[in-house]
C-alpha beads as a LAMMPS data file, in Angstrom:
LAMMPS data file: protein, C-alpha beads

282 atoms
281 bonds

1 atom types
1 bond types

-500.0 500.0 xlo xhi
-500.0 500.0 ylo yhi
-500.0 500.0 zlo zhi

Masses

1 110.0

Atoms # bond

1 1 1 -291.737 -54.499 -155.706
2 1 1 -290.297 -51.831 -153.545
3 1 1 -290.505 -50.801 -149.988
4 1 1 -292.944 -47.907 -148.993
5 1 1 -291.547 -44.670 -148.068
6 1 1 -289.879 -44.679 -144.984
7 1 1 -287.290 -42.826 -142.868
8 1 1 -283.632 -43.963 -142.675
9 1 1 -281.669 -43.455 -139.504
10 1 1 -277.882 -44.584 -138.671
11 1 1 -276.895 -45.688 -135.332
12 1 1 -273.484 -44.409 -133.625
13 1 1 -273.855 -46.290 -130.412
14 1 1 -276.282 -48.472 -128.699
15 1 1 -277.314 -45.847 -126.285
16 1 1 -278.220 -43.446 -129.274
17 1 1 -280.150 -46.584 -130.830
18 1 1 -282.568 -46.986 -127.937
19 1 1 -282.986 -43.389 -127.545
20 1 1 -284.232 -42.962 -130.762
21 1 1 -286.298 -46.248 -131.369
22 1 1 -287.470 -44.908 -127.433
23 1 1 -288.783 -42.120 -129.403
24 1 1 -289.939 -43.364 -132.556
25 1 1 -292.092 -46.365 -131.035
26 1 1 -293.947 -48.565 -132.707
27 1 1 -293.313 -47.327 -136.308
28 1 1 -289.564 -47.734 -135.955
29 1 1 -287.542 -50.971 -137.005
30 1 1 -284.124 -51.989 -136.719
31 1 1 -282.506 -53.066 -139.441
32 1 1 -278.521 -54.888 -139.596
33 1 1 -277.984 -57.640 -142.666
34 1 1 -281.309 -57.169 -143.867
35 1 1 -281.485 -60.268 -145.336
36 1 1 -285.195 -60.601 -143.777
37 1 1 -286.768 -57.311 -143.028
38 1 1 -286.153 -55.961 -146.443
39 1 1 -287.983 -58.532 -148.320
40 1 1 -290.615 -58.220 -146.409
41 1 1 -290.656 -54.214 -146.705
42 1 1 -290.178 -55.545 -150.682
43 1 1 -293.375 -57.210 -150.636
44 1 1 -295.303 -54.775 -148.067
45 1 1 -295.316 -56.923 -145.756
46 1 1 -293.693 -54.690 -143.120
47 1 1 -294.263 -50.871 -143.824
48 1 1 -291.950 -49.449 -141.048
49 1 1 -292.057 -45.155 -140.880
50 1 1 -288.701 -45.077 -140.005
51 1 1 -285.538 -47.742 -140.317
52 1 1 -282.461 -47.294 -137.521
53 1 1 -280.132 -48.876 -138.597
54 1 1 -276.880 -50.726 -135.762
55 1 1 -274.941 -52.330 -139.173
56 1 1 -271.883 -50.015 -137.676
57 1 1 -271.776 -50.686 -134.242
58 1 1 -268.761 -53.177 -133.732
59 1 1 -269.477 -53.497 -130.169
60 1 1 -271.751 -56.006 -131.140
61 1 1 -269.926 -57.761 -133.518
62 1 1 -268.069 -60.418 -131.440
63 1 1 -267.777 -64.411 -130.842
64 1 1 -266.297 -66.183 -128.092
65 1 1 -266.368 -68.062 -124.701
66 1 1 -267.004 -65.786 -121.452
67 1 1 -265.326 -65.973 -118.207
68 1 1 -268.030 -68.451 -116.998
69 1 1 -267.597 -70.670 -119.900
70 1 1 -270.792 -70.061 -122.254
71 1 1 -270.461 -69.328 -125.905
72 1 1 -271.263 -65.430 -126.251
73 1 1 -272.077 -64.192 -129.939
74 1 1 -272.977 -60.900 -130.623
75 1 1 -275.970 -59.385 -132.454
76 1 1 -274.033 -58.292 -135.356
77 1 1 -272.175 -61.682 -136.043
78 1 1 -273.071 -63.190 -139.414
79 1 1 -273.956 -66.376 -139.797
80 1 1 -270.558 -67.121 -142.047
81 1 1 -268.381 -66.071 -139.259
82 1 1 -269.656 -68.602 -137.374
83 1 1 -269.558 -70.976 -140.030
84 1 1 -265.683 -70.335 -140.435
85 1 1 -265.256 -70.072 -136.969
86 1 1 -262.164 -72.415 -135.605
87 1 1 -262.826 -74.422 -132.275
88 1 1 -260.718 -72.259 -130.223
89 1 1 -263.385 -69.167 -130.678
90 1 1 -266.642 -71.522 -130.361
91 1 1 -265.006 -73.858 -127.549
92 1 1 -264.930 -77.477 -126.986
93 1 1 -268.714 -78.858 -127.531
94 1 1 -270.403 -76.015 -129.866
95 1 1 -269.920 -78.009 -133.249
96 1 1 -273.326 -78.148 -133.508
97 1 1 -273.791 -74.483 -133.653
98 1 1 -271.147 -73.979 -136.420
99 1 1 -272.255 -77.003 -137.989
100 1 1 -275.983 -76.009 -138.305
101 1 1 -275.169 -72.485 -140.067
102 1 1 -274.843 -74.416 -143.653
103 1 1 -278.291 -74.887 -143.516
104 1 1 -279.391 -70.700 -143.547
105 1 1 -279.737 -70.000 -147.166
106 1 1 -276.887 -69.175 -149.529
107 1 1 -273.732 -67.832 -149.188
108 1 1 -274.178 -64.326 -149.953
109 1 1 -277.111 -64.648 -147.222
110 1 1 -274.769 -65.905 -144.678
111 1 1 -272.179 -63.161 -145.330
112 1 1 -274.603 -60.377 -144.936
113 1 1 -276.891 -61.710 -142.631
114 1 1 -276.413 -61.334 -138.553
115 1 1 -277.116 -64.273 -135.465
116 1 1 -279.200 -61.267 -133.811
117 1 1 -281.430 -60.029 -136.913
118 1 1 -282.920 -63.834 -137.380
119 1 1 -283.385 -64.455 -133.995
120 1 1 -285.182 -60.937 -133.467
121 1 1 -287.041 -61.481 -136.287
122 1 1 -288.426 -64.973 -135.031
123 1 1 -289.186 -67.251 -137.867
124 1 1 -290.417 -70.402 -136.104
125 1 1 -288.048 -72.226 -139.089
126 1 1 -284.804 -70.116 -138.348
127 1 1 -281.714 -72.356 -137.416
128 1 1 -280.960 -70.296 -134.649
129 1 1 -284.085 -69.755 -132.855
130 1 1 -284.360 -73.670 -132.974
131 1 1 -280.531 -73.641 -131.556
132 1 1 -281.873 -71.162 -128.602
133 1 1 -284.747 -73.000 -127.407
134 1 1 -282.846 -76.541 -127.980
135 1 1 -280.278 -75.367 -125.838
136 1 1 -281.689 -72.803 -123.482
137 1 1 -279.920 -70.079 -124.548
138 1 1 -280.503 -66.433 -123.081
139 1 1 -280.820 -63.519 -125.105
140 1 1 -279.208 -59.962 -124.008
141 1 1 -281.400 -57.177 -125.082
142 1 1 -281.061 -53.636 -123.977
143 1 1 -283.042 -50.227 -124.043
144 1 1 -283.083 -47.042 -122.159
145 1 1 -283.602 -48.799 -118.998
146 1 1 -281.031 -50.903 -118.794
147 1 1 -279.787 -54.403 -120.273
148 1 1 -281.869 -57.684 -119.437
149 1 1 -281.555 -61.339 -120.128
150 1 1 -284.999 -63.613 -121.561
151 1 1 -284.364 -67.067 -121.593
152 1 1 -285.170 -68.414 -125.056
153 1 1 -287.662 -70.154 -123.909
154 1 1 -290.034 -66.810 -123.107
155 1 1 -288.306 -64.963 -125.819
156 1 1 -290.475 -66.523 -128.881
157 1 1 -294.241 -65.690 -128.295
158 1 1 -295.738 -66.811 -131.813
159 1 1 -295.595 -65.822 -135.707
160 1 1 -293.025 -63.614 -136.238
161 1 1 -293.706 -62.097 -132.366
162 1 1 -291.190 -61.952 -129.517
163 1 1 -290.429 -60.467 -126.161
164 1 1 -289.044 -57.575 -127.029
165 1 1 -290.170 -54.057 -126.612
166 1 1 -290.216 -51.799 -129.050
167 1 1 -287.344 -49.368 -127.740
168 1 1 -285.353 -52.534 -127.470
169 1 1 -282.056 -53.876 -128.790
170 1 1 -281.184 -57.388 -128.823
171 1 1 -277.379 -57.231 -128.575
172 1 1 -276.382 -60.848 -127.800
173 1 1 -277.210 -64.455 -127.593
174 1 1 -275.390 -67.070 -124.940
175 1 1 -275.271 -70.399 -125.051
176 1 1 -274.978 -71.422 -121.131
177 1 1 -273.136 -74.774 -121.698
178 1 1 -272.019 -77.095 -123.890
179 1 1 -273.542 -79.371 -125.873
180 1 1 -271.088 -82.429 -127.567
181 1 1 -273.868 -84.602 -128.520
182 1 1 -276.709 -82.433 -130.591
183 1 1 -277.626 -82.360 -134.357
184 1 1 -279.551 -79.944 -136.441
185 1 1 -281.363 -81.011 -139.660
186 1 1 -283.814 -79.739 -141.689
187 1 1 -285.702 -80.818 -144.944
188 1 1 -286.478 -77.953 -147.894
189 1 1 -287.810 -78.359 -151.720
190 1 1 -284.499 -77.005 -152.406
191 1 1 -281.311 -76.479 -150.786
192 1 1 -281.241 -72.931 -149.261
193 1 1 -285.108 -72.455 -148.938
194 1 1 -286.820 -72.016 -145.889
195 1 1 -287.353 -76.024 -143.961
196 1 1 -290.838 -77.057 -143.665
197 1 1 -289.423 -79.123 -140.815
198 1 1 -286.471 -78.639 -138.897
199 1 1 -285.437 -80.790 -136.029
200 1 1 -282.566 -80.641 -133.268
201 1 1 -281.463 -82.529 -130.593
202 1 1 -279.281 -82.611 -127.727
203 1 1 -278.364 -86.490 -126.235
204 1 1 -277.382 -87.244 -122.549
205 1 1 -274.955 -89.628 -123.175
206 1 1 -272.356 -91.784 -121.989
207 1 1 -270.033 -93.412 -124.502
208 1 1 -272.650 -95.926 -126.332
209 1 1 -275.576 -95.684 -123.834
210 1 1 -277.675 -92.513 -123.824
211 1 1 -279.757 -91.695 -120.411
212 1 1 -281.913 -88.180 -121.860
213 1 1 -281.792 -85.779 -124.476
214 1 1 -284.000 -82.552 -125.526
215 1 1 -285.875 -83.022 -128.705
216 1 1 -287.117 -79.431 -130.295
217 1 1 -288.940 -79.050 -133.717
218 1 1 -289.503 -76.313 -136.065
219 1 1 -292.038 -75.541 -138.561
220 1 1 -294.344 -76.936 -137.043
221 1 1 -296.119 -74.586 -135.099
222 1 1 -295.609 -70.663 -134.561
223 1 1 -292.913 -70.952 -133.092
224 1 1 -290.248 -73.276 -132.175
225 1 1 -291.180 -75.962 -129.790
226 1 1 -289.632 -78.623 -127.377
227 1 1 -291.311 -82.044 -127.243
228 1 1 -291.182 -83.205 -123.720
229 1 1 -292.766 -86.283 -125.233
230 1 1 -290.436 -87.158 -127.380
231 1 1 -287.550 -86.475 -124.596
232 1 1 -289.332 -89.143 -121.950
233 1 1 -289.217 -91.635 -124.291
234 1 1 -285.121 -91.118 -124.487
235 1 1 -285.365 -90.799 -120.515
236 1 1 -287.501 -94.669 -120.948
237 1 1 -284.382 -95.684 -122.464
238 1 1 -286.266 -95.991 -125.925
239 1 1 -284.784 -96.139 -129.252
240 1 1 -284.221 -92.824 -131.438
241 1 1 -287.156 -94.340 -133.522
242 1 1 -289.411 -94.419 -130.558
243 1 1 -287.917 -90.760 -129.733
244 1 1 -289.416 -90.009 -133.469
245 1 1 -292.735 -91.576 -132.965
246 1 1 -293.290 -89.779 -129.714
247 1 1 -292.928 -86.593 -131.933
248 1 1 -294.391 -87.472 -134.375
249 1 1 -297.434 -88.189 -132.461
250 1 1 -296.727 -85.300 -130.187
251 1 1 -297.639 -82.385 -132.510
252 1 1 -300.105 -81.215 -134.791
253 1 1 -298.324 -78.922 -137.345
254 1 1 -300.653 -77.669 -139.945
255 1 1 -301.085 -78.094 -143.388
256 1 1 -300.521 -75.479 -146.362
257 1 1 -298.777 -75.307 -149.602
258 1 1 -295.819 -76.948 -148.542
259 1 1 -297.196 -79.969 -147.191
260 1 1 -300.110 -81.477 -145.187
261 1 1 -300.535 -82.155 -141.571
262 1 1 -299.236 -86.165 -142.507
263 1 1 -296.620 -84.751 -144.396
264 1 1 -295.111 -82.972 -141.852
265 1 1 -295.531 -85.841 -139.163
266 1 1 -293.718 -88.401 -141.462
267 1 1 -290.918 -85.704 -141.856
268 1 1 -290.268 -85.044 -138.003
269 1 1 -290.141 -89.138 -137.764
270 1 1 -287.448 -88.948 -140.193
271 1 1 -285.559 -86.016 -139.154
272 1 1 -285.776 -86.785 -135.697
273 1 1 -284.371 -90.027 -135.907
274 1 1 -281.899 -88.775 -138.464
275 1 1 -281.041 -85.898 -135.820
276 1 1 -280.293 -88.628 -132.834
277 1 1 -277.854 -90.764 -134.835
278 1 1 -275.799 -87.543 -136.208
279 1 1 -275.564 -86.571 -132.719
280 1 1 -274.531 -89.639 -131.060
281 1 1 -271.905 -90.246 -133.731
282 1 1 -270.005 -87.154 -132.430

Bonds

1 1 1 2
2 1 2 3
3 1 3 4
4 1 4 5
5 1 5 6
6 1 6 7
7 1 7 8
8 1 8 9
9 1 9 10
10 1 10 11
11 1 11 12
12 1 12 13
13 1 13 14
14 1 14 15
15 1 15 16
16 1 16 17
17 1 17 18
18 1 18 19
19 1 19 20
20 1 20 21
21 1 21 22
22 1 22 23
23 1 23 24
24 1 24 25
25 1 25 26
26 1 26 27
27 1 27 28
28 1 28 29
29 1 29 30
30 1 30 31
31 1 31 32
32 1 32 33
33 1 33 34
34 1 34 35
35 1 35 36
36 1 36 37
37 1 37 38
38 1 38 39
39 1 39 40
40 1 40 41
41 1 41 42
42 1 42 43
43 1 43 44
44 1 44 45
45 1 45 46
46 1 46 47
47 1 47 48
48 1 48 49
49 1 49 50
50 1 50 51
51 1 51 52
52 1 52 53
53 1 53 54
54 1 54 55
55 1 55 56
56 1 56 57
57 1 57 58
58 1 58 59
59 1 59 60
60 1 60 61
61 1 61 62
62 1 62 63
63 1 63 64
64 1 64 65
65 1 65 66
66 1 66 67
67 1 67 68
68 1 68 69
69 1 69 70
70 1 70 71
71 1 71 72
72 1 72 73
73 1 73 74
74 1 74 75
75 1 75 76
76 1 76 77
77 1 77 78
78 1 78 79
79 1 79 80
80 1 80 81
81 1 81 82
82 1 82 83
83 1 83 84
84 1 84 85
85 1 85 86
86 1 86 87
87 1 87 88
88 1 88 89
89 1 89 90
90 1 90 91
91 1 91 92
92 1 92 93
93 1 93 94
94 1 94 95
95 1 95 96
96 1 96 97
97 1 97 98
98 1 98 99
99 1 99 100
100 1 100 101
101 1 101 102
102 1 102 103
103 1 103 104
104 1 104 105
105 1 105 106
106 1 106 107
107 1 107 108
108 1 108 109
109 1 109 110
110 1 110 111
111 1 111 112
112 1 112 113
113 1 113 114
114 1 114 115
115 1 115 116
116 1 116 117
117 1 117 118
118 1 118 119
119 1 119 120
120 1 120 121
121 1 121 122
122 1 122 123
123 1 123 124
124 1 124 125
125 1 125 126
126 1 126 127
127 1 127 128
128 1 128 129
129 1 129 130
130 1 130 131
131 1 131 132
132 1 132 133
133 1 133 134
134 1 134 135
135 1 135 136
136 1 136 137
137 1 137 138
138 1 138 139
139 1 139 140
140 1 140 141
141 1 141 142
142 1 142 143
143 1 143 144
144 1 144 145
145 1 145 146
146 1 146 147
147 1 147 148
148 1 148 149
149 1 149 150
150 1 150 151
151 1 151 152
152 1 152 153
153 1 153 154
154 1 154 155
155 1 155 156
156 1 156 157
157 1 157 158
158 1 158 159
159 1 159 160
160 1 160 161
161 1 161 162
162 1 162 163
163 1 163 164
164 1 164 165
165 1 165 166
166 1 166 167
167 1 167 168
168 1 168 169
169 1 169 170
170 1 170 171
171 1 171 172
172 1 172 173
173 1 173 174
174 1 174 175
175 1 175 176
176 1 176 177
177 1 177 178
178 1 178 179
179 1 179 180
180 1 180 181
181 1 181 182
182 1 182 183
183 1 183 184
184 1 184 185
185 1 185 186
186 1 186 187
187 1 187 188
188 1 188 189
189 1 189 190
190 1 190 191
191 1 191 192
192 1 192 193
193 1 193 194
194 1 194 195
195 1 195 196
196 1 196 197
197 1 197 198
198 1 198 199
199 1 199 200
200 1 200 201
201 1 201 202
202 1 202 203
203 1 203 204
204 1 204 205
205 1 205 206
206 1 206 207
207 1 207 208
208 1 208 209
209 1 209 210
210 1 210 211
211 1 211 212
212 1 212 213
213 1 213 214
214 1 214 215
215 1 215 216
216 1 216 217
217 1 217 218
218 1 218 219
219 1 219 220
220 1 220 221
221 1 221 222
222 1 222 223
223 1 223 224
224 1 224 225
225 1 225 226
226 1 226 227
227 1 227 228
228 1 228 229
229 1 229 230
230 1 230 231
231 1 231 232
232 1 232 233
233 1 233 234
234 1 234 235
235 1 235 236
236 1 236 237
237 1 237 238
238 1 238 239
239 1 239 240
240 1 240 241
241 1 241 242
242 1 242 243
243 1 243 244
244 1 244 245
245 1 245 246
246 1 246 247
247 1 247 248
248 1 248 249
249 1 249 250
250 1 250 251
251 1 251 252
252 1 252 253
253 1 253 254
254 1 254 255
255 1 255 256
256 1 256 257
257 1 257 258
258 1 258 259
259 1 259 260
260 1 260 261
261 1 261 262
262 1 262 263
263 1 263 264
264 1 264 265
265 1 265 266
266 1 266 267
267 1 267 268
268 1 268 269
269 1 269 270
270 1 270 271
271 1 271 272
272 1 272 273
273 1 273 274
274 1 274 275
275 1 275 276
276 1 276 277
277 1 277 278
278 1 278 279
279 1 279 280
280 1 280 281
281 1 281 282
């Protein structure tokens, strides 16, 4: 299928961005890798008047750790950069987030594809919304008036819905502090298709003995989700399978055509637990 007619428009700066989607409104969209928003325009799912598209503005193409230690990664970073990305440029305790980017689809998706285009478009499955909310990143948005910073955790409102306006730009992600202890995994009918579950996890620990850790789930509700659950029974000092129970029973994801409600229970027990041991192993 193919997209219906819109209007295409090509960014120079930031400033000229939110200008125009300032004056376009609700019919405009942005549009970088594309990986997402064009299969949906494909399928007619989204039937945006007009397209502005940032794919040229550098400024947001960046990845590194700020003066106040957080990992800062800008809009326009594809997923493979990070995936390549040597230690030096993510900083001592971000493995996870390199780590987790072999999960997003296929190659060719990872080259073209951009950290701020999946998080803006807020798939409650997407690797990196799960990352945000797991590890209370803030997200740096900007529009006519000004920049501002949502923490992930009020950034992701439901299906495919988020905080920002429509004359807004997100324009980077940061990652506060580190985290040497966390996991990502996921479980798809094949490898590269979208998880029906997804699970992370961030341990407290010290050498053997872990005191805490945030447990956050995906697919299995309209957005992605902590479990505080889950996390008190780490707190208890219970074992990563009672950390996977607590989750388990902590949820009610619905069913559809890629699994039931039970099937997606007995998958966050096993990818929870599975997340806690690849995280205390590093």
């Amino acid at each position: 299928m193919k997209p219906a007619p819109f209007r295409y428009h090509r960014a120079r700066d930031v400033e000229g961005a939110t200008t125009l989607l300032a004056e376009l409104g609700d019919e405009a969209k942005v549009i970088a890798g594309g990986q997402s928003l064009v299969a949906m325009m494909n399928f007619r799912l989204a039937r945006p008047a007009h397209l502005v598209d940032i794919a040229g503005l550098r400024e947001l193409d960046h990845l590194g750790v700020g003066a106040e230690g957080g990992l800062r990664i800008g809009a326009l970073t594809t997923h493979h950069t990070v995936e390549n990305a040597q230690r030096h440029s993510l900083g001592a305790g971000f493995d996870v987030i390199r780590d987790a980017m072999a999960w997003i689809g296929h190659l060719p998706i990872r080259t073209r594809g951009t950290v701020g285009g999946s998080i803006a478009h807020g798939d409650s499955t997407a690797e990196w919304c799960l990352l945000a909310v797991l590890l209370d990143a803030e997200i740096v948005v900007r529009s006519p008036r000004g920049p501002r910073r949502i923490p992930a955790g009020e950034f992701f409102h439901g299906y495919y819905t988020t905080a920002l306006e429509p004359d807004e730009i997100l324009t980077e992600i940061v990652f506060p502090r580190p985290a040497p202890h966390a996991a990502l995994t996921e479980f798809a009918e094949r490898r590269g298709d979208f998880a029906i579950v997804a699970a992370a996890v961030d341990l407290d620990a010290d050498g053997a003995a872990v005191r805490g850790g945030r447990v956050a789930l995906g697919g299995v509700a309209a957005m992605p989700v902590r479990v505080p659950e889950a996390e008190a029974a780490l707190a208890a000092g219970g074992s990563f399978r009672d950390c996977a129970e607590a989750a388990a029973a902590a949820v009610d994801p619905p069913g559809d055509a890629n699994g039931s409600t039970r099937y997606r229970k007995h998958l966050i027990r096993t990818l929870v637990e599975r997340a806690c041991e690849e995280a205390m192993s590093r």
